[in-house]
N, C-alpha and C positions, 0 to 999 in steps of 0.2 A: 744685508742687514738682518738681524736676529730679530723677531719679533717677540715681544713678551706680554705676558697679561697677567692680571693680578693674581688670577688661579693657577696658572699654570710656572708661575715663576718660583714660589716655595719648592716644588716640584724639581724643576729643573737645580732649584739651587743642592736639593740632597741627592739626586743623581752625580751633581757635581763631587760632594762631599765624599758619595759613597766611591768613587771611582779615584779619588788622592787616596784614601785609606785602604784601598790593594793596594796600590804602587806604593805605600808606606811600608804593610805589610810584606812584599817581596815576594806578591802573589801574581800571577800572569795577568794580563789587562788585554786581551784580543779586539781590535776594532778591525770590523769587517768593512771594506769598500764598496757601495755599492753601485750594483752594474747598472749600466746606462738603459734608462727605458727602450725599448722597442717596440713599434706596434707591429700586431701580429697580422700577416697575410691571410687579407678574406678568402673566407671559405662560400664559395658559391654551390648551391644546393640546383640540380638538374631536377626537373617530375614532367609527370604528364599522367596522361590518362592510362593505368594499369594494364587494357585492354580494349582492345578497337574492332568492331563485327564488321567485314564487311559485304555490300550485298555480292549474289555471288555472279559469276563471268555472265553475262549474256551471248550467248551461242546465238549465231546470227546475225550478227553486227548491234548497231546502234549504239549511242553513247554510254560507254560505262558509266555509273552510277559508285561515287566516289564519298569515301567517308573521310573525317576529319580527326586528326587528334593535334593536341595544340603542345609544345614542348614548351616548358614554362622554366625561368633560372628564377632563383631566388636571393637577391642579396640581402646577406645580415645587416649591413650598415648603415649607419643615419643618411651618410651621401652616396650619390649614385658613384660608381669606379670609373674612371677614367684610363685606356689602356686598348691595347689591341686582345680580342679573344677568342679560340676557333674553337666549335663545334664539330664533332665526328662523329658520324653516324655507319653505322658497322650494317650491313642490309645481308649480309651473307644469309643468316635467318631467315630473311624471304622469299629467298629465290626462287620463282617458278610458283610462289605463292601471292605476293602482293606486287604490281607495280606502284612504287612508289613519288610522288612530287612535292615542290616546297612552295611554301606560302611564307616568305620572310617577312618580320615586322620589320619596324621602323628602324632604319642603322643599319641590317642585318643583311647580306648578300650571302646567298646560298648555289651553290654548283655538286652537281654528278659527276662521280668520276666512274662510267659504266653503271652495272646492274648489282655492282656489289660494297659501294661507299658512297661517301657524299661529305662536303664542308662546307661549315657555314662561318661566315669571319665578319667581327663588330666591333665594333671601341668603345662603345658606352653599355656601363650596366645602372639601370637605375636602381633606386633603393627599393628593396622591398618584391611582390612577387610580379612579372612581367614575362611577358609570351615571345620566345627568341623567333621560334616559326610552327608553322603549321605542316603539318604531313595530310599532304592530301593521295590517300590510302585507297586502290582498286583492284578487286581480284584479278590476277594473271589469266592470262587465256590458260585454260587446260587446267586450271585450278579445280580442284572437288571440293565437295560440301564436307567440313569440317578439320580440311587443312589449316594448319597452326604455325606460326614461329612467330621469333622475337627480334627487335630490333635495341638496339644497345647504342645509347649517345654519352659519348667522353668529351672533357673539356681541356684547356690550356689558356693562361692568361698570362701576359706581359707586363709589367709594371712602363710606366713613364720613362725607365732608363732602356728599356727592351729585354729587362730580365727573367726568365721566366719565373713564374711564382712556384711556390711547392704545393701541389696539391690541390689547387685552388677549387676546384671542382669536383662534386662527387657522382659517380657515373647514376646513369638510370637506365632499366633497360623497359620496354611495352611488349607488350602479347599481340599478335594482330590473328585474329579468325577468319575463317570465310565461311557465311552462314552462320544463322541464328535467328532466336526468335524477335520479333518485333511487337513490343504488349502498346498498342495504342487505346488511351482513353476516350471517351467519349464524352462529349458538353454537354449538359443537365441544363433544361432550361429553368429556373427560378424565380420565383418573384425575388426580384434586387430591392425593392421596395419594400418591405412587410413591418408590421407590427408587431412592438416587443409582445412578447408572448405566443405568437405565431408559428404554428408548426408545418413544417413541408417534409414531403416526401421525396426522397435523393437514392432512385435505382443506379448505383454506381454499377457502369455497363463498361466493356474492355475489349479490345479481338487481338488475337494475334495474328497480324500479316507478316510475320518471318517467315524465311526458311526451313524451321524447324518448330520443334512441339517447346513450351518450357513447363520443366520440371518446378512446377511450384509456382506461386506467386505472394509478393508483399504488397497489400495496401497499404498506403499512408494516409491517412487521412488525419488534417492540420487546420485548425479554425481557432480564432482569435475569441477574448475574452465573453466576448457579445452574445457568442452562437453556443450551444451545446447540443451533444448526439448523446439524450440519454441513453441507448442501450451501452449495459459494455461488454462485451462478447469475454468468452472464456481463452479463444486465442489471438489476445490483441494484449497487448502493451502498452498502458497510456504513460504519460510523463504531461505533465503540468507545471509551466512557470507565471509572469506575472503577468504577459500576454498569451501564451498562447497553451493550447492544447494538445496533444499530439499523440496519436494512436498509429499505432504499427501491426497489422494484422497477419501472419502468416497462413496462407491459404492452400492446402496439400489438394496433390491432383498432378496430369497432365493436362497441360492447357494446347489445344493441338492447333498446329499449323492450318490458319483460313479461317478457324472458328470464332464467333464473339460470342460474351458470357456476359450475364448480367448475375445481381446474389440475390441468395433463393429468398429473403425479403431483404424489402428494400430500406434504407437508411431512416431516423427523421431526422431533420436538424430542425432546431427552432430558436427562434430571435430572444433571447429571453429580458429580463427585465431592465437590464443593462446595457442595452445594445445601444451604436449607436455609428459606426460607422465599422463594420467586419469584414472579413475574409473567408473563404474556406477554400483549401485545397486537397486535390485529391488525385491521388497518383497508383501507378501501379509498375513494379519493376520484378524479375525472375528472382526467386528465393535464391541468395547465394550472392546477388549482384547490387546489395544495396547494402551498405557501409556501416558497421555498430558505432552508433551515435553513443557520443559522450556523455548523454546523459541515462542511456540504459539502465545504470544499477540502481537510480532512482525511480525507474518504472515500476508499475502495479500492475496485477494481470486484471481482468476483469471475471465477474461471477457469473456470468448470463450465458447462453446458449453460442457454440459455435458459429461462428461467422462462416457461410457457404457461399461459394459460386457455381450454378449452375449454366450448361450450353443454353444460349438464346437463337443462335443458326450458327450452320455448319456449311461453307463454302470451300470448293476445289483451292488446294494450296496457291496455283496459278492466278491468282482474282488481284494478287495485289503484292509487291514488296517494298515494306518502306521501314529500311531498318535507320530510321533515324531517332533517338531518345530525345527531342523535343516534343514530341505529342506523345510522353508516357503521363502526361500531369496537365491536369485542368482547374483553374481555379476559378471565384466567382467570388463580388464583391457588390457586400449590404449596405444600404443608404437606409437606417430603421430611424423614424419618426420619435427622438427620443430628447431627453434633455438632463445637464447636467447643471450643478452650483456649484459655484466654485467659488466661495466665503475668503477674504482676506482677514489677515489680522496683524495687528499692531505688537509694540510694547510701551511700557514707562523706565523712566530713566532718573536719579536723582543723583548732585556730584557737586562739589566746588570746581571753579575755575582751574583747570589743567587735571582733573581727572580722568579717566578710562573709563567706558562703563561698555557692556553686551548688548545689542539691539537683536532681539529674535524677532523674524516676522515671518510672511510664508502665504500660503493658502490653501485650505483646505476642500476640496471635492464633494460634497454633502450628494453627490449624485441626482438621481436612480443611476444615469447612464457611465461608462467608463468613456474617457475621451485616448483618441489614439489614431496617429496620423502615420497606419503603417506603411499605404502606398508611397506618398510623395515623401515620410521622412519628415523630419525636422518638429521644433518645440508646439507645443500646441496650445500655449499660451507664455505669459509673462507677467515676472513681477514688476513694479515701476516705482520704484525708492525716491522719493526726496528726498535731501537729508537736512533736519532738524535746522534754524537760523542758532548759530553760535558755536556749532560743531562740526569735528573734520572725522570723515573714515580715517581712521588708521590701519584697520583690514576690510577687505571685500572677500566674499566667497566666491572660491574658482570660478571663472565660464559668468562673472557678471562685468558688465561692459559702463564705462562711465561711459557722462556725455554733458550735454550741457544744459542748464537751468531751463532751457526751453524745450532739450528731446531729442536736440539736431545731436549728429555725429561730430565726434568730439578728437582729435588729433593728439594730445597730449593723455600718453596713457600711463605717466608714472608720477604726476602730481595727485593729489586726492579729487576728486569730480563733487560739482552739488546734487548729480543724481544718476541713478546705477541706474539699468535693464537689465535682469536678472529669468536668463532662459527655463521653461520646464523642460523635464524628457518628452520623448516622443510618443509618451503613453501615459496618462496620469489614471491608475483604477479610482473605483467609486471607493468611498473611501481612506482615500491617497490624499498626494497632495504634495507641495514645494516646500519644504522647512530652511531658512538662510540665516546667519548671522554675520551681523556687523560691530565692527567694534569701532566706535565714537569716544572720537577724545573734545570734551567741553571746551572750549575755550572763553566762552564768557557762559556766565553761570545768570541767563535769562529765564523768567519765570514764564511756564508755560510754552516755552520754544516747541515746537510740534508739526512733526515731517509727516511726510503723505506717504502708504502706500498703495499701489493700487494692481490689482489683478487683472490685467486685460490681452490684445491679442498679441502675436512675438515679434510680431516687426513694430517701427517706427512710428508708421502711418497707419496702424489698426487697433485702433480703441475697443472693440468692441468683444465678446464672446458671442457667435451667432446661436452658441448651444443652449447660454446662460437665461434661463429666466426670471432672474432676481437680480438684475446688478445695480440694485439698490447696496446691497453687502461686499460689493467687487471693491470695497475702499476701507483703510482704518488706517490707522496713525501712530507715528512714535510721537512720544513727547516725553519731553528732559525738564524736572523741576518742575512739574504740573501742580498745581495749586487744590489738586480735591481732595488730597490725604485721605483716601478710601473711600468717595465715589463713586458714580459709577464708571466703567470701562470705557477709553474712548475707541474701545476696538475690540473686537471679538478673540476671545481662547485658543487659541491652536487647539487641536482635537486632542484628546490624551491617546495616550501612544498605547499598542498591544490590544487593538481591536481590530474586527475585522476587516483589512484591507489595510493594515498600518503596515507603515515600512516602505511601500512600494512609490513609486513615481518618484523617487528622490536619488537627487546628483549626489556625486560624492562629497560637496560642500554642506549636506547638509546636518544637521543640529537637532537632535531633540529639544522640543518647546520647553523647557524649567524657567522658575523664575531667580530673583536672586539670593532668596536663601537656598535655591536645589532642588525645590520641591518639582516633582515632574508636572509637566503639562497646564501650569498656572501661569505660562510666559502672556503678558501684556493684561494682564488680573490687577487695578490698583492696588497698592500696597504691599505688592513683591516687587521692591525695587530691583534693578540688572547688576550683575554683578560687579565690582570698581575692581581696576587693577591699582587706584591708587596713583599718586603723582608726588614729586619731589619736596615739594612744597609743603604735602600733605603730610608726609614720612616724616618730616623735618618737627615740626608741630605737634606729632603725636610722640616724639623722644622726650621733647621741650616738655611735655604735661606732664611725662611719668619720674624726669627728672625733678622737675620741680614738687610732684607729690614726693617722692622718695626723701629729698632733701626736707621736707616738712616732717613728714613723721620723725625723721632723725633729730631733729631740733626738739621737736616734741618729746621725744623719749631722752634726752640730755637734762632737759625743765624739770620732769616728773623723777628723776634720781636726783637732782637738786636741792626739788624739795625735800624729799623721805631723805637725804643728810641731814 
């Protein structure tokens, strides 16, 4: 059956029109058949780690000392594939250079065939990026320091019928070394406790226990909104987002095999006035080996004085080999004595019976502190919407969860609910804050009807803000048809937008605060009522008025040529 709709039927009828009037004409009329969809055979993406150091032979026995690289497929598709799919790993490149072994995941059964191939055969690919197996990578006996090659893994996949697919797989090939340098960082001890405004001293100290010397080195050093390191060196790169900080230092030198360096001064960081729960991390990897971040062409260099590293001791290369890149990076995380307000606010509403109106509500962060849950993840508060007696959502903003009159979890998620949970992100700045809109359709036009909303913690069972010192303000109100006709507010302003810290902590749901004539940042201001989308009832009535004035004056202007007859 043909479906048609009032807009698109005109439409369809002059398309009709236009295509009799060739054939009338005795003009060509071409109708093209079209081919049967087909979906196309995924494409599975092979990676892994570029290049893999390994430590080198131990001459003398003892257990080699083995490095890892992980072989990762990547499926494009929503669902995992289903199908048979083998893996081939080409080792000829190694030979007499790395002995190699497998650490299969999950599904995945791996075999050797000699010193110069290998298969690995699975049926399930899940969606998205997953680790097929692991090469567990040791230098060959007789191997030297800075022997090279590469290993190269191809794929094949079967469809449900056993056919094979075209392509499915794009090869990848790794570098594997023997020998290099190992930059291990060292732990700063800190006060984790300190007061905003606090300043410490941070000797960012390093050694290299490699095999070899490295040519260069990169600090990173990365701290969240709380902390700052005023200097900012002439060769460092910062880049700045809504959390976090991020300085990239390039540091010229040989950095020699056994030695540790510390820099010729040492860092400050300091807790500043916003602090309240931070991070700081600080890493160091060989200049060349650390990946151009995406946000590079946004970095600034800094104006201050080069950043140096200096030797602190110098130890025979023998002292130690630990080429493993888990201890190139140390971090360290602040508990600062701080506090944040985080202010709710309301709106008003005014409608007949079956109208639509906008409910903007939200809350605002009035600080000092920024709030931000970057270890554990997750929202770091929450809005708690009633909704108004006599009115139903007709929209909810993304990511807000109904439930029911009393809190509990609620099973039915496609009728309208009497009251949302409504997540923030996982980092609201000072500042910031959760902006949402709902849109309420009236159903009985009560005076004074008036929903709760309130700002507290993200789960269920957690009332409270333990950061908050004022949660006298964690509350304000919608109300529909309120009786003050300009008032005072029963709920506080949303903050006006394009100040310092606007913009940030908000979901893609949200709304700049307007009220209903537009005006920005006046949303829940008595006497900017929310905006109406109108209802049928209402359309109907306002035809009815303009008809029946229309037909007046026409009467009237018939009388008045009447008379002047």
């Amino acid at each position: 059956m043909t479906r048609f709709s009032p807009r698109t039927a005109p439409l369809r009828r002059a398309g009709g029109l236009a295509a009799t009037a060739l054939l009338l004409a005795g003009g060509p009329l071409t109708v093209a058949a079209a081919a049967p969809a087909r979906a196309a055979d995924p494409v599975f993406t092979l990676g892994g780690p570029a290049e893999t150091a390994l430590h080198p032979y131990a001459e003398g026995g003892g257990a080699p000392k083995r490095s890892t690289a992980g072989i990762t497929v990547t499926n494009p598709a929503d669902e995992g594939y289903e199908g048979e799919f083998t893996l081939t790993f080409d080792l000829t490149g190694v030979a007499g250079i790395a002995d190699v072994a497998f650490d299969p995941g999950p599904g995945v059964e791996c075999e050797t065939k000699g010193t110069r191939s290998a298969v690995c055969t699975g049926d399930t690919l899940a969606p998205g990026l997953s680790t097929a197996t692991g090469l567990l990578l040791g230098a060959a006996g007789g191997s030297e320091q800075g022997a090279s090659g590469t290993i190269r893994v191809t794929g094949e996949a079967r469809s449900a019928t056993s056919t094979p697919l075209a392509a499915p797989f794009t090869p990848f090939t790794t570098r594997v070394t023997v020998g290099g340098p190992d930059l291990v960082m060292r732990k700063l001890p800190f006060d984790h406790e300190p007061t905003p405004g606090q300043k410490q001293q941070a000797p960012i100290t390093f050694a290299n226990r490699g095999s070899r010397d490295a040519d260069g080195v990169v600090l990173t050093l990365r701290y969240s909104r709380g902390l700052d390191i005023p200097q900012r060196y002439s060769n460092c790169a910062y880049t700045t987002d809504e959390t976090w900080t991020t300085a990239r230092c390039s540091v010229e030198g040989a950095f020699e095999a056994g030695a540790t360096y510390t820099l010729a001064a040492p860092l400050t960081l300091e807790a500043t006035t916003r602090a309240y729960r931070d991070l700081f991390v600080y890493g160091i990897q060989e200049a060349g080996a650390v990946p151009r971040a995406a946000s590079a062409a946004r970095s600034e260099r800094g104006s201050g004085a080069v950043l140096r590293a200096v030797p602190l001791t110098k130890a025979p290369a023998a002292r130690g080999v630990d080429l493993e890149p888990g201890d190139n990076e140390q971090e360290a995380e602040f508990r600062t004595a701080n506090t944040a307000d985080f202010m709710a606010y309301g709106d008003e509403a005014s409608g007949a019976a079956g109208a639509t109106v906008t409910a903007r509500l939200g809350f605002h962060n009035d600080g000092p502190a920024w709030i931000g849950r970057i270890r554990p993840g997750g929202s770091v508060a929450a809005v708690d919407f009633t909704v108004p007696q006599g009115a139903t959502v007709t929209s909810a903003p993304k990511g807000c969860q109904g439930v029911t009159a009393e809190g509990a979890y609620r099973e039915d998620r496609k009728t309208p609910a009497p009251r949302y949970l409504c997540p923030a992100p996982t980092a609201v700045r000072d500042g910031g804050g959760l902006d949402l809109s709902f849109g309420l359709r009236i159903d009985k036009a009560l005076i004074g009807a008036a929903g709760r909303v309130t700002v507290r913690g993200p789960g269920l069972q957690e009332a409270g803000l333990p950061f908050d010192p004022k949660p006298g303000n964690n509350t304000a109100r919608v109300v529909l048809n309120g009786e003050s006709g300009g008032g005072p507010s029963p709920s506080p302003a949303p903050p006006a937008k394009g100040g310092p810290g606007a913009g940030s902590g908000k979901t893609p749901s949200a709304v700049p605060g307007t009220s209903g004539t537009g005006a920005p940042g006046t949303a829940g201001r008595v006497g900017g009522s929310l905006a109406s989308t109108g209802s049928p009832a209402a359309m109907t009535a306002s035809v009815t008025a303009i008809a029946a004035l229309t037909t007046g004056l026409a009467l009237f202007a018939a009388a008045r040529r009447r008379r002047k007859a």
